[in-house]
C-alpha positions as CSV (number, residue, x, y, z in Angstrom):
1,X,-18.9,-33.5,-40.5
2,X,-16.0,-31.4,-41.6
3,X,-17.0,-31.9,-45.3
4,X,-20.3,-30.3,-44.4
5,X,-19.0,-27.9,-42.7
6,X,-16.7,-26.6,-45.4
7,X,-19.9,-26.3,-47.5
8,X,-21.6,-24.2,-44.7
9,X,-18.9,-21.8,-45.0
10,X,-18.4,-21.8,-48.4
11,X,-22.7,-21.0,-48.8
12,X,-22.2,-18.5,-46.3
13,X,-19.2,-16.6,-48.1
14,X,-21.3,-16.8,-51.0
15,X,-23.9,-14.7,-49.6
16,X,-21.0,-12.1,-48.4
17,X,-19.5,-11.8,-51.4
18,X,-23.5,-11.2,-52.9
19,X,-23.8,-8.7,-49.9
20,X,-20.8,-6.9,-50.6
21,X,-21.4,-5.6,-53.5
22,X,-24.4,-4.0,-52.5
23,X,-23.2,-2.9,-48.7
24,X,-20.3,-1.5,-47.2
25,X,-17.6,-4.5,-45.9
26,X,-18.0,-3.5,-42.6
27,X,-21.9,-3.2,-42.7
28,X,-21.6,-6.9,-44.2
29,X,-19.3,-8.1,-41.2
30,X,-22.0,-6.7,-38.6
31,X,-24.5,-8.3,-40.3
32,X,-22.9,-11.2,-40.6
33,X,-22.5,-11.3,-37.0
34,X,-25.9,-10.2,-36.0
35,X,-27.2,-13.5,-38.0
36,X,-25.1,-15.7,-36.0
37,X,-25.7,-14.3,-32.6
38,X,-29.5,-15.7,-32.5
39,X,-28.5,-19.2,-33.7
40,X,-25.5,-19.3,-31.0
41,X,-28.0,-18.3,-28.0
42,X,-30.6,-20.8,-28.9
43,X,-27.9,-23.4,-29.1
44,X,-26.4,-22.4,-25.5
45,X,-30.3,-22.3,-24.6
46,X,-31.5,-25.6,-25.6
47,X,-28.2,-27.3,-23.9
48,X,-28.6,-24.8,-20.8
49,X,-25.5,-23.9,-20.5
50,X,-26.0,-19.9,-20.2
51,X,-23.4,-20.2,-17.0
52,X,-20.7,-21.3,-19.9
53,X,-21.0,-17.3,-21.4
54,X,-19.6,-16.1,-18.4
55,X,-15.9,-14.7,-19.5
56,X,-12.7,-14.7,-17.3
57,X,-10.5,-12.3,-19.5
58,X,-13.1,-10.0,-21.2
59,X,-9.6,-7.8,-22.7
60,X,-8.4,-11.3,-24.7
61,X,-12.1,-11.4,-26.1
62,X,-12.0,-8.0,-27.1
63,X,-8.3,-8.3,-28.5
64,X,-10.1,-11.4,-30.7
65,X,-13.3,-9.2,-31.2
66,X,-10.6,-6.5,-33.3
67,X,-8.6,-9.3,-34.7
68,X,-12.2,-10.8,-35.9
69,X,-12.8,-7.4,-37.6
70,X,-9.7,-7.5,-39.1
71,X,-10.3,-11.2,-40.5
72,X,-14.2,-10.4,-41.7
73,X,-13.6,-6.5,-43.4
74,X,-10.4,-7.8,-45.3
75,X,-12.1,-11.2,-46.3
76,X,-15.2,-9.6,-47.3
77,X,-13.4,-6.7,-49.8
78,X,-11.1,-9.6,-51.0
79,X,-14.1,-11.6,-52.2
80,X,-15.7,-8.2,-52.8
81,X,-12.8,-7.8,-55.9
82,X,-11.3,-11.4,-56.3
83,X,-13.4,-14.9,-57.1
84,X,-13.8,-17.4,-54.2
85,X,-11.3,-19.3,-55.2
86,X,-8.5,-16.5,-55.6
87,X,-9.8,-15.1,-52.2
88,X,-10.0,-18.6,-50.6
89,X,-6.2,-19.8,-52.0
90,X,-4.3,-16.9,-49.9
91,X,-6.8,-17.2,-47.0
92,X,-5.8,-20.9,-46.8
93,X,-2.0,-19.6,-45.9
94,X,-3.5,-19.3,-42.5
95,X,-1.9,-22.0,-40.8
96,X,1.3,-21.6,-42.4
97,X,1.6,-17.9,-40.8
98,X,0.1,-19.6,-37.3
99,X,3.2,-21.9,-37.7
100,X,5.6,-19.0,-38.0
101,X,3.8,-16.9,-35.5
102,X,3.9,-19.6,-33.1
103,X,7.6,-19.8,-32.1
104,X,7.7,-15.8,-30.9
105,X,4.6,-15.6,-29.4
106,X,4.3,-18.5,-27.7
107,X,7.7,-20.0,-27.3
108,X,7.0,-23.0,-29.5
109,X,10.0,-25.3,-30.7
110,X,9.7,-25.3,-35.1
111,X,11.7,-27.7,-36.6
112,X,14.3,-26.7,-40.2
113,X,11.7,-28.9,-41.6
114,X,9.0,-26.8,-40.8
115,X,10.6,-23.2,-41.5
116,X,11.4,-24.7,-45.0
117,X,7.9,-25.4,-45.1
118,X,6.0,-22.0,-44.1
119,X,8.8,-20.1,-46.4
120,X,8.0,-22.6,-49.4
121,X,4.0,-22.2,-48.5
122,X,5.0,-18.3,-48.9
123,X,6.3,-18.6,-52.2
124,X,3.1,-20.2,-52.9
125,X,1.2,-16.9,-51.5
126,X,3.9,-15.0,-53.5
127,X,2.9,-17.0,-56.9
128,X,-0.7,-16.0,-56.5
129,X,-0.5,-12.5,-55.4
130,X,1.9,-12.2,-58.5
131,X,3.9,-8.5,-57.5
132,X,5.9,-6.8,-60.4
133,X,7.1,-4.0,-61.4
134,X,4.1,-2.8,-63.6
135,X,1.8,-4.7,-61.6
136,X,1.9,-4.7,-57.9
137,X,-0.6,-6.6,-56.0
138,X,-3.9,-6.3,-56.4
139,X,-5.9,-4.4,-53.0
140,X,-8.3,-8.0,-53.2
141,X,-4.9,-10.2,-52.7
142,X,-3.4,-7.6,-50.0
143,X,-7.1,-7.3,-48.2
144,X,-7.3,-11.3,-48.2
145,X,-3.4,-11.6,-47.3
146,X,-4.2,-9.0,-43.7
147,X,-7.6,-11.5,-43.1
148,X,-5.5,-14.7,-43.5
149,X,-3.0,-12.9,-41.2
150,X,-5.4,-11.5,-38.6
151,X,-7.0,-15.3,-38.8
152,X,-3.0,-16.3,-37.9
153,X,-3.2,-14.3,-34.6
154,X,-6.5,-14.9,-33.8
155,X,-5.3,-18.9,-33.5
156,X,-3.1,-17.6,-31.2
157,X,-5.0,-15.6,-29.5
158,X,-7.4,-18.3,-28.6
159,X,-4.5,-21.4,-27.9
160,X,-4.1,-18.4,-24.6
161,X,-7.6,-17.9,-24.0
162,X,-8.7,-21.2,-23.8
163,X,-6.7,-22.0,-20.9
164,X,-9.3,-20.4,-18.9
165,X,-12.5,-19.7,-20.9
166,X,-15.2,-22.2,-22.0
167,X,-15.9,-22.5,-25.9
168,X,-19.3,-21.1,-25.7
169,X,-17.7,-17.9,-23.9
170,X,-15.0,-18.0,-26.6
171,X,-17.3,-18.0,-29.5
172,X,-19.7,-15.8,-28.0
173,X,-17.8,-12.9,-27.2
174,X,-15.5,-13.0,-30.4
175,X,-18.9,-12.8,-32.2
176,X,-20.5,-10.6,-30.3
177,X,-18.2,-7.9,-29.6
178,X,-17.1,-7.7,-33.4
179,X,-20.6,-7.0,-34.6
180,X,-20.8,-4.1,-32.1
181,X,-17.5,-2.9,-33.6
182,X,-18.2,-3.3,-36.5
183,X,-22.1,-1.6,-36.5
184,X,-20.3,1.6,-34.7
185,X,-18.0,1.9,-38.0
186,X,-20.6,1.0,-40.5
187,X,-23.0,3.3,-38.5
188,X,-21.9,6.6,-40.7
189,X,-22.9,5.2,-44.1
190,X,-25.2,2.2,-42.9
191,X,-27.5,1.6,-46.3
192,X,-31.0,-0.2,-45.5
193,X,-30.6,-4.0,-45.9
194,X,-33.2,-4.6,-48.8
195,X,-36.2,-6.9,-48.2
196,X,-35.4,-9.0,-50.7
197,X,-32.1,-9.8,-48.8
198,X,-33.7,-10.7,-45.3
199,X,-33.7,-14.3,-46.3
200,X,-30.5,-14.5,-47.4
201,X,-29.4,-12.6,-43.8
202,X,-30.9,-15.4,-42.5
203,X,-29.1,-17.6,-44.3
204,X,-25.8,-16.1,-43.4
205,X,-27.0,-17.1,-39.8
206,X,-28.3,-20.4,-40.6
207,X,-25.1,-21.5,-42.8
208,X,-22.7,-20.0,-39.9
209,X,-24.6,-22.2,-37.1
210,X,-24.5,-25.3,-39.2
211,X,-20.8,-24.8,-40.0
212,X,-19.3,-23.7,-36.6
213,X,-21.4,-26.8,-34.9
214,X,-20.2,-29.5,-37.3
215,X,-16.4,-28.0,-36.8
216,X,-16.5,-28.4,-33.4
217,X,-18.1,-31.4,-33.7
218,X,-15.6,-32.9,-36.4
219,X,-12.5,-31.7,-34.0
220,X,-13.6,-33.6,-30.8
221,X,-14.8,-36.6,-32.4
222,X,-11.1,-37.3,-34.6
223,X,-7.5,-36.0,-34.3
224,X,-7.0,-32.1,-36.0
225,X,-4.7,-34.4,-38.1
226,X,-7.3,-36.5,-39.7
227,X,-9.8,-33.8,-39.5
228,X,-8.0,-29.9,-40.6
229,X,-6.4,-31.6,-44.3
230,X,-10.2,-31.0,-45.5
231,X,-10.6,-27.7,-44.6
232,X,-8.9,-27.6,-48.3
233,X,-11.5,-28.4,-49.9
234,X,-12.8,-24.9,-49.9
235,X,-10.9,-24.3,-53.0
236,X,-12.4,-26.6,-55.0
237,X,-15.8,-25.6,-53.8
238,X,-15.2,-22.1,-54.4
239,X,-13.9,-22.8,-57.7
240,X,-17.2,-24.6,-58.7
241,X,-19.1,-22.1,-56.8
242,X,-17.5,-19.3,-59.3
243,X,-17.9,-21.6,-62.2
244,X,-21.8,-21.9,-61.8
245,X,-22.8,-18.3,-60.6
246,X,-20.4,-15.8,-62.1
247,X,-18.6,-17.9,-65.1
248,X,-15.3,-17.4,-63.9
249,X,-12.2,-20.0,-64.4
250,X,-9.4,-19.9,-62.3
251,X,-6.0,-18.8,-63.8
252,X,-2.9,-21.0,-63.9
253,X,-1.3,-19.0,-61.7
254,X,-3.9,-19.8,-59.0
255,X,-3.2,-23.6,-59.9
256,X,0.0,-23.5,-59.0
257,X,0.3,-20.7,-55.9
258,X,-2.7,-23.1,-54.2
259,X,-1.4,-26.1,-55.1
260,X,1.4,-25.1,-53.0
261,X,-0.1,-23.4,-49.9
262,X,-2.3,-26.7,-50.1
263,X,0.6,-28.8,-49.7
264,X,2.8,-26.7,-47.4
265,X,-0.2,-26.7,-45.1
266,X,-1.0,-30.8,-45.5
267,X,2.8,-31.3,-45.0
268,X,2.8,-28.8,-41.5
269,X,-0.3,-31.1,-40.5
270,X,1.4,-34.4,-41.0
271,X,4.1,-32.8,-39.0
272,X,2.0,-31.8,-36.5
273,X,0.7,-35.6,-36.1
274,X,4.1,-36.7,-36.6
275,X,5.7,-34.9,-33.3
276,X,2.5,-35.4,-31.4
277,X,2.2,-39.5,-31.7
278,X,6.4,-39.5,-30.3
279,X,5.5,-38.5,-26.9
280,X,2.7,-41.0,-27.1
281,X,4.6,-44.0,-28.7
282,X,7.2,-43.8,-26.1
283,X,4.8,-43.6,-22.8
284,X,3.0,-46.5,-24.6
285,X,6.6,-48.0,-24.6
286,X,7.6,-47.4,-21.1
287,X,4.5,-49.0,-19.5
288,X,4.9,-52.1,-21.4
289,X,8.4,-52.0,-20.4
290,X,8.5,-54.9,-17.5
291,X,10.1,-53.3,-14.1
């Protein structure tokens, strides 16, 4: 399910990056919210669960809502400027940056191991963003470095609100509030979307509902351990994905930077696993322990 789901997502940032270079990036992340909108009601409909949409802190939707905005206007001008694969490889520093957020903003305990890890994940980010002197980073890096961060606090965002809202509220709102954002900033310079690109809006809609519903799905049905390592997989879609529609290799320096973030991220998940299956083992142990 998670497989499938990466390939949702990767056929729906295909269509973005199409879009963006005919509309403005914030015109693309309205749109791209107005397609899924339709696909999340009539799943909420056919289950009917409507009395799930009802939020309990409307300000932490709207604090996701801007934090979505962020994440969608930065992804959409890095793939906008970079190849999938360039745009994908810093994106995928995501959880490295939740890990490091994690310990101020919600008081989480993070291991030497760890911090070694998130600062040798950076160096990874580092290696593909590739600052000098004569060449500082690129806008496309920087825009996909803010969405991967904005993605970070988002994670955090929704570890709070999901104390006391249901996932269809969650999702619903996040979506739903953004695209109203994010059609009162486009509103200015709105361009017409072309008839030949309704059926691709369509498909941004279509590919986002298949994706989001096989992610959930894949996260209740196995651990995140077993489950989040192929969110990595991205890459190597969006590297093929480049390959066949716009000719483009990756570089060596992309190689090596993601081969990096991959790891750092695969290591913090085994970590993850790790300190989660302790508290576990030893309850196991103290009830087979004889009174």
């Amino acid at each position: 399910m998670m497989m499938i789901a990466v390939v949702a997502f990767c056929g729906m940032d295909t269509i973005l990056k199409l879009f963006s270079q005919r509309y403005p990036a914030m015109e693309v992340a309205a749109l791209r919210g107005a397609a899924s909108v339709p696909f999340m009601l009539l799943a909420v409909g056919v289950l009917g669960r409507f009395s799930d949409l009802k939020p309990v802190r409307m300000p932490m939707h709207l604090l996701r809502a801007l934090l979505m905005l962020i994440v969608l206007g930065g992804f959409i001008y890095s793939v906008r400027v970079l190849s999938l694969a360039g745009a994908y490889s810093i994106f995928l520093a995501a959880p490295i940056i939740v890990t490091a957020l994690s310990v101020p903003l919600l008081g989480e305990q993070v291991g030497w191991q760890r911090w070694v890890t998130v600062f040798v994940g950076l160096i990874g980010v580092i290696t593909i963003l590739h600052p000098s002197t004569s060449n500082f980073i690129s806008l496309g890096a920087l825009a996909a470095l803010i969405a991967a961060t904005g993605y970070a606090f988002n994670v955090i965002a929704l570890r709070v609100l999901t104390r006391t809202d249901s996932t269809a509220s969650v999702v619903f709102w996040m979506i739903s509030l953004m695209t109203a954002l994010a059609a009162l900033i486009a509103s200015p310079h709105w361009v017409p979307v072309r008839r030949e690109d309704w059926l691709l809006l369509v498909g941004i809609g279509m590919f986002a509902a298949v994706g989001q519903h096989l992610l959930t799905e894949a996260f209740r049905n196995a651990p995140p351990s077993v489950v989040a390592p192929f969110e990595y997989t991205a890459l190597l879609w969006g590297m093929l994905i480049d390959r066949v529609l716009w000719g483009v290799l990756p570089t060596p320096r992309l190689y090596i930077g993601g081969g990096i973030v991959i790891a750092s991220g695969l290591y913090l998940i085994w970590q993850e696993h790790r300190m989660s299956a302790v508290p576990i083992a030893a309850e196991t142990a103290a009830s087979a322990t004889p009174p």
